[in-house]
C-alpha positions as CSV (number, residue, x, y, z in Angstrom):
1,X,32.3,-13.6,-25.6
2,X,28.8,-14.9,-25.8
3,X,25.8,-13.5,-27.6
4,X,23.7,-10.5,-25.8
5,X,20.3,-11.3,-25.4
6,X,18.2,-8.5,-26.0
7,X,15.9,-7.0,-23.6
8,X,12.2,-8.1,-23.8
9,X,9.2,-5.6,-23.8
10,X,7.9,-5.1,-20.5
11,X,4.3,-6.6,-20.2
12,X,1.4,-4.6,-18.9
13,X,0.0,-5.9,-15.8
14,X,-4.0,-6.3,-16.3
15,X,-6.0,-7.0,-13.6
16,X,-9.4,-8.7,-13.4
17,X,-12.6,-6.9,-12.7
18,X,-12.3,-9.2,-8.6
19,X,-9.0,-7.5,-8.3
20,X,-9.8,-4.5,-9.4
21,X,-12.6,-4.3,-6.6
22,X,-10.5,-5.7,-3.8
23,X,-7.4,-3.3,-4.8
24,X,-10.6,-0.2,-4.4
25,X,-11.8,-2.2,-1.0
26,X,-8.7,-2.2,0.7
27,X,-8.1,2.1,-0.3
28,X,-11.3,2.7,1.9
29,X,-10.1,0.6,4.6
30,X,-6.9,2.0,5.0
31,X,-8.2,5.4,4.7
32,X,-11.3,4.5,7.6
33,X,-8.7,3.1,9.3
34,X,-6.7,6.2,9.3
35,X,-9.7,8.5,10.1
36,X,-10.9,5.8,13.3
37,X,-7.1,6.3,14.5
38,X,-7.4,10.2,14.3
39,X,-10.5,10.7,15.8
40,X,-9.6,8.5,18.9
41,X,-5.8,10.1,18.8
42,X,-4.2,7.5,19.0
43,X,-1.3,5.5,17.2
44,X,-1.2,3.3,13.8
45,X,0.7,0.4,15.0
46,X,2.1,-1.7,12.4
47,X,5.2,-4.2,12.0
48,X,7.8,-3.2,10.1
49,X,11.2,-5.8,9.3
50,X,10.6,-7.5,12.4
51,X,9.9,-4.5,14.8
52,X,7.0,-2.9,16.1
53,X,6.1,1.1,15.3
54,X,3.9,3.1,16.4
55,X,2.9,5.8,13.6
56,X,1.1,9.2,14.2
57,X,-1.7,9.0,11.8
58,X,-1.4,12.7,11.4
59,X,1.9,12.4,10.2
60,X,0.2,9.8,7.4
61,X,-0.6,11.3,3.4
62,X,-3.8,10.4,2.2
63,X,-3.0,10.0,-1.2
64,X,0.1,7.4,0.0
65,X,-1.2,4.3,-1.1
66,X,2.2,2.2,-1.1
67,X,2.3,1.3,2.4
């Protein structure tokens, strides 16, 4: 049997001020983009592995910033 290697610290992720400030631009976006799609009632349409869906902004959490 060979020798283990041991597990390396995990490094922090820092992000430039630029980043930082695009990261904060695209939150408002998405979250005008959400209110645009709720005051005209209709759907968020975005692709999703290949196929097209059609999302009820409604349905949609503010505070979901993953998707």
């Amino acid at each position: 049997m060979g020798k283990v290697k041991g597990t390396e610290p995990v490094k922090k992720l820092v992000l430039s001020d630029n980043a930082k400030k695009i990261i904060a631009g695209m939150k408002k976006v998405r979250e005008d983009l959400i209110a645009y799609k709720k005051s005209k009632n209709s759907p968020l349409v975005v692709l999703r592995d290949g196929k097209i869906e059609f999302i009820d902004p409604f349905t949609l959490e503010k505070s979901t910033a993953s998707q």
